[in-house]
PATOR-549843 format. One record per residue: x, y, z of N, C-alpha, C in turn. Coordinates in steps of 0.02 Angstrom, whole numbers, plus 32768, in hexadecimal, padded with zeros to 4 digits. Example, Ala and Ser with C-alpha at 12.3 -4.5 7.8 and 13.67 -1.06 7.14 Angstrom:
BEGIN
82947EE4818682677F1F818682947F5B818682827F90816282AC7FCB816582858002818A
end
This chain:
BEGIN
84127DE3844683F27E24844883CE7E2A848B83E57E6784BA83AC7E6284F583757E6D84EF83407E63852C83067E7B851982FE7ED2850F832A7F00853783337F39852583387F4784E083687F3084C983727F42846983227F2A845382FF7EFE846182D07EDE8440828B7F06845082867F2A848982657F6684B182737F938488829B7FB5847F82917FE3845282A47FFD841882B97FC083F982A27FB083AA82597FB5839282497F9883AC81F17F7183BD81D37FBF83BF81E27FD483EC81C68027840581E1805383C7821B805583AC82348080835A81E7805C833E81E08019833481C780098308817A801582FD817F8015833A811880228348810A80868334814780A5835C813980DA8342814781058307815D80E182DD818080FC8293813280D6826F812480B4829B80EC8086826B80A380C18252809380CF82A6806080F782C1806A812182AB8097815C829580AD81AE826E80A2817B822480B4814E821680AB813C81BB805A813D81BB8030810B81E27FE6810381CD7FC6815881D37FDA818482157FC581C2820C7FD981E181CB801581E381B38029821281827FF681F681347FF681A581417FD3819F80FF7F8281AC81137F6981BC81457F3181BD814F7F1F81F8813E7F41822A81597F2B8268815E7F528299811F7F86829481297FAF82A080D57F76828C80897F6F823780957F6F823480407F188228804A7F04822F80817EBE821E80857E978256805E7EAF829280517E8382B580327EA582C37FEE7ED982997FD77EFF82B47F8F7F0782717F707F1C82717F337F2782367F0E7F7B821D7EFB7F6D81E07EF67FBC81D07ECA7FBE81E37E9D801281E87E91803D82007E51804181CB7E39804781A67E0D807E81727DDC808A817E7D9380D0817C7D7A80E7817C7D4780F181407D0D80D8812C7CE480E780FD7CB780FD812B7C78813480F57C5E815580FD7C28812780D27BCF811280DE7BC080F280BB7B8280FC80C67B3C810780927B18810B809E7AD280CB807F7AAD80B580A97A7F808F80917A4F80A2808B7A04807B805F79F48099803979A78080806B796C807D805479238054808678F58023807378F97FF480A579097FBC80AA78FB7F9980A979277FB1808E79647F9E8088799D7F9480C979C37F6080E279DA7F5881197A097F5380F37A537F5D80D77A7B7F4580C67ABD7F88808B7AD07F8B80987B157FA1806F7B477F8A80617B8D7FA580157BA07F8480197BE07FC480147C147FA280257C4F7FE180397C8A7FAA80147CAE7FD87FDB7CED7FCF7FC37D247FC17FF27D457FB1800F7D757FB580377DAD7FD1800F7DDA7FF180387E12801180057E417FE67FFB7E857FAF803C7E817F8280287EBE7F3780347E9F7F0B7FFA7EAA7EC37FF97E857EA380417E897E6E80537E617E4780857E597E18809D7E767DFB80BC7E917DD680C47EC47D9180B77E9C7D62808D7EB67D0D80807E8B7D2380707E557D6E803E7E3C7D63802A7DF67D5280507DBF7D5380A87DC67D2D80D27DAE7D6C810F7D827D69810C7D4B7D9F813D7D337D8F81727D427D5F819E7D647D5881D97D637D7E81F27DAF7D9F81BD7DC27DC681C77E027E0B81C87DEA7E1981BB7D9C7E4B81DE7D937E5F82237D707E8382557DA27E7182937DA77EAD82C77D797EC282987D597F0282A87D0D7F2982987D0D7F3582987CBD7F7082797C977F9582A07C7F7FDB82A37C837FF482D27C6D803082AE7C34803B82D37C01806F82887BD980B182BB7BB980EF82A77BC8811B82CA7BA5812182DE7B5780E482B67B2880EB82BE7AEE80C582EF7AE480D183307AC680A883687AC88073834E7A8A806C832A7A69803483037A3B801082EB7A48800882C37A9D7FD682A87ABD7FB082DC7AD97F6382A97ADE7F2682C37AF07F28829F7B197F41826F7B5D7F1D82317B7A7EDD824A7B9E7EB3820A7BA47E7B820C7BCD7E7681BB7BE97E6181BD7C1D7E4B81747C4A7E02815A7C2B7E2081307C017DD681007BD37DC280CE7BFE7DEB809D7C217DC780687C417DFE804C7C6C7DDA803D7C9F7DF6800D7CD17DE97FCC7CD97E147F8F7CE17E057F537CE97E197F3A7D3F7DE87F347D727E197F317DB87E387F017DDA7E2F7ECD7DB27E507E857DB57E9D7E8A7DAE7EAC7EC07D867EEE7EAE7D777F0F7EF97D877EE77F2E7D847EF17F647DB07F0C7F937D647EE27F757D1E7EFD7F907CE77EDB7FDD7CBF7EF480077CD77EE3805B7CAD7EDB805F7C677EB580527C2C7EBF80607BED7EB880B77BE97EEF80C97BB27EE881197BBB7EE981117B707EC281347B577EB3815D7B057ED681AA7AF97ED981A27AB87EE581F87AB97F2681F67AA87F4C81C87AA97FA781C67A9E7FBC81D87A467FE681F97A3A7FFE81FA79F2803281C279E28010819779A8803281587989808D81497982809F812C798680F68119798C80FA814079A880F3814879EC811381787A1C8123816F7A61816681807A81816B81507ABA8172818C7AE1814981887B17814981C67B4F814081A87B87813581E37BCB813C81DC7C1880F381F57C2580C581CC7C3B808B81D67C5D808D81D77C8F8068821D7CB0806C82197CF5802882157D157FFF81E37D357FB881D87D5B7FAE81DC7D8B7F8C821D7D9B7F76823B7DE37F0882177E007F3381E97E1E7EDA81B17E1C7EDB81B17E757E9281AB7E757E7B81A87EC17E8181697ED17E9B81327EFB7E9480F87F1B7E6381007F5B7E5E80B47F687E2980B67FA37E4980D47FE47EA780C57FE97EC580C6802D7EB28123803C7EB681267FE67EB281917FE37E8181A680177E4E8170801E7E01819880317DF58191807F7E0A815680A27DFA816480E77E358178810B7E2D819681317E6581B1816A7E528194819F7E23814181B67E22813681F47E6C80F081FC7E8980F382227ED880C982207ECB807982257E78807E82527E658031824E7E53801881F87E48805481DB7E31802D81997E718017815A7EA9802E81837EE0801D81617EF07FEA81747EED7FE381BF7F0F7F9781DD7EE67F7481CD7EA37F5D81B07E847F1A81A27E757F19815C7E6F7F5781437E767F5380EB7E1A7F6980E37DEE7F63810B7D9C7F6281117D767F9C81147D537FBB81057D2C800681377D057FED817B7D2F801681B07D0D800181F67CD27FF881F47CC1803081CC7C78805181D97C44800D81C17C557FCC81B07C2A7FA3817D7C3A7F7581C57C7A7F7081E87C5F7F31822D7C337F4D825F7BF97F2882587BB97F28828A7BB67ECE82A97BE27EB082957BBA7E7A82C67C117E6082DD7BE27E1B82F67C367DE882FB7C4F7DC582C57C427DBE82927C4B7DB182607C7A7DE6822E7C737E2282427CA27E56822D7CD07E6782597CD47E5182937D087E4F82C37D4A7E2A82A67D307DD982967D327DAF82787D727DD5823C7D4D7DE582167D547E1181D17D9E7E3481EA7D937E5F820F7DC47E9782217E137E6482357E047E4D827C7E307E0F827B7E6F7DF382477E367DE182197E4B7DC481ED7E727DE281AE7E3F7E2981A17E727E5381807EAC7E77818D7EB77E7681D57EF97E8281E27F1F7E5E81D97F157E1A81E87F477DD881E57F5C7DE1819F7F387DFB81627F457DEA81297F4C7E2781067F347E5B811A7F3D7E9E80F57F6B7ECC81267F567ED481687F6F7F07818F7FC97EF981997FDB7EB581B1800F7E9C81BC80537E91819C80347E81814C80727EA78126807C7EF0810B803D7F02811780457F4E80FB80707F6C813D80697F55817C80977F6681A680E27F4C81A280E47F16819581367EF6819681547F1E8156812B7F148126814B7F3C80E681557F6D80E1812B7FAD810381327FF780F981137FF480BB80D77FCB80B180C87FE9806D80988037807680A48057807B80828090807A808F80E2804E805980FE8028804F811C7FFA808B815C7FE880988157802680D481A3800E8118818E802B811D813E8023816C811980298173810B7FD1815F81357FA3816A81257F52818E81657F2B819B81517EF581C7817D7EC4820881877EF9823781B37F0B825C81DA7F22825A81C67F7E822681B47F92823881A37FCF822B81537FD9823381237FAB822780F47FA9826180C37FC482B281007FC482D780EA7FE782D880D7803982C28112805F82B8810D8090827680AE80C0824980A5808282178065808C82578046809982818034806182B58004805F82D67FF780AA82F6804180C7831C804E80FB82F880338138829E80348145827C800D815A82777FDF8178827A7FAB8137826F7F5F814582897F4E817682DB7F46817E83037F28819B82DC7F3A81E082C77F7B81F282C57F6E823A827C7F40823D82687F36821D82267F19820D823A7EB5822F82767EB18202828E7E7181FB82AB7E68824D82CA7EA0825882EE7EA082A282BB7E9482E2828B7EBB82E0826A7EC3830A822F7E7A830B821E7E6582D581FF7E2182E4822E7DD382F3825C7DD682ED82937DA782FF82B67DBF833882C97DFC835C82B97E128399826F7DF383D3823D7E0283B3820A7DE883CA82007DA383CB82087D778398821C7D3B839582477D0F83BF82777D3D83D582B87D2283FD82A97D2C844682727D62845282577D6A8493821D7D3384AE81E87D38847981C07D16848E81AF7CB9849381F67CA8845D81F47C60846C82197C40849082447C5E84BD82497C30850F82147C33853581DF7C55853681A27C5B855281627C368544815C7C3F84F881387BED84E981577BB184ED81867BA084E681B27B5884FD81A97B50853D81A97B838578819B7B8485AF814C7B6085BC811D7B8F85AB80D17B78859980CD7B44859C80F57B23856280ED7AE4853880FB7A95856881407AB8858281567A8685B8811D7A8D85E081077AC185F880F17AB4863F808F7A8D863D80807AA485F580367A8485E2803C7A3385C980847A1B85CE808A79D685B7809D79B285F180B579D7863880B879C0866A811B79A18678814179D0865A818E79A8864381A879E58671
end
């Protein structure tokens, strides 16, 4: 692969990246997720719980902003959240009945629109020293970095979840591109700091 192909792969990749963190910044920063679960309840049973697939914003059900359920017998309501496991209990369901819940809930990514607070996973606004430098750093290495390789981002789901997929690959391309560039150059380093 030349370094040209690897130039501007690299360049697709940085700028498909930069329009995704804007779009989720400014798009979903002031709206909430959709998600759909399918649930059955047993006799007698009124309630089920749904994972959510992205945590709740303040651990707080009142950030979830409705339920809507295909069984025209349900009442749901958001009873409790557990955030360890990212688990929704909803009440209100009519017994032996298997329907399509749909949960419109605020997440944390919903609330800031600044792009650094996506790449380190942190609120800027809380690093004041070197120690949160530190912090930031670090949450990119571990939060920012796959949410970049992956495309995990808020409006690559339901229906356009194909396109994340279509993604990756250049994801995969472009760091093994990079890979293939930059290690005749550390081997170089390497020789030349060992004196060979």
């Amino acid at each position: 692969m030349s370094v040209r192909w690897i130039g501007g792969l690299a360049l697709a990749w940085i700028l498909c990246t930069i329009v995704s963190l804007i779009i989720e910044g400014v798009w979903f920063g002031q709206s909430a997720i959709s998600q759909t679960a399918e649930v059955t309840t047993g006799g007698g049973v009124t309630q089920a719980n749904v994972v959510l697939l992205y945590p709740l914003l303040d651990d707080d059900v009142d950030n979830v902003k409705s339920i809507t359920s295909t069984e025209p017998t349900d009442a749901p309501v958001a009873d409790s959240y557990v955030p360890g496991t990212q688990t929704l209990t909803i009440t209100g369901l009519a017994p032996s009945k298997t329907r399509t819940l749909t949960i419109v809930y605020v997440t944390p990514s919903t609330q800031h629109l600044d792009i650094m607070n996506e790449l380190t996973g942190i609120s800027i606004s809380k690093v004041g020293s070197f120690g949160g430098i530190i912090s930031m750093a670090f949450g990119f290495l571990t939060h920012g970095l796959p949410k970049l390789m992956s495309w995990d981002y808020a409006f690559f789901t339901g229906s356009f979840s194909i396109i994340r997929w279509c993604m990756i690959p250049l994801s995969v391309v472009v760091v093994w591109g990079l890979i293939q560039l930059f290690l005749p150059m550390l081997q170089g380093l390497i020789t030349r700091f060992r004196g060979g």
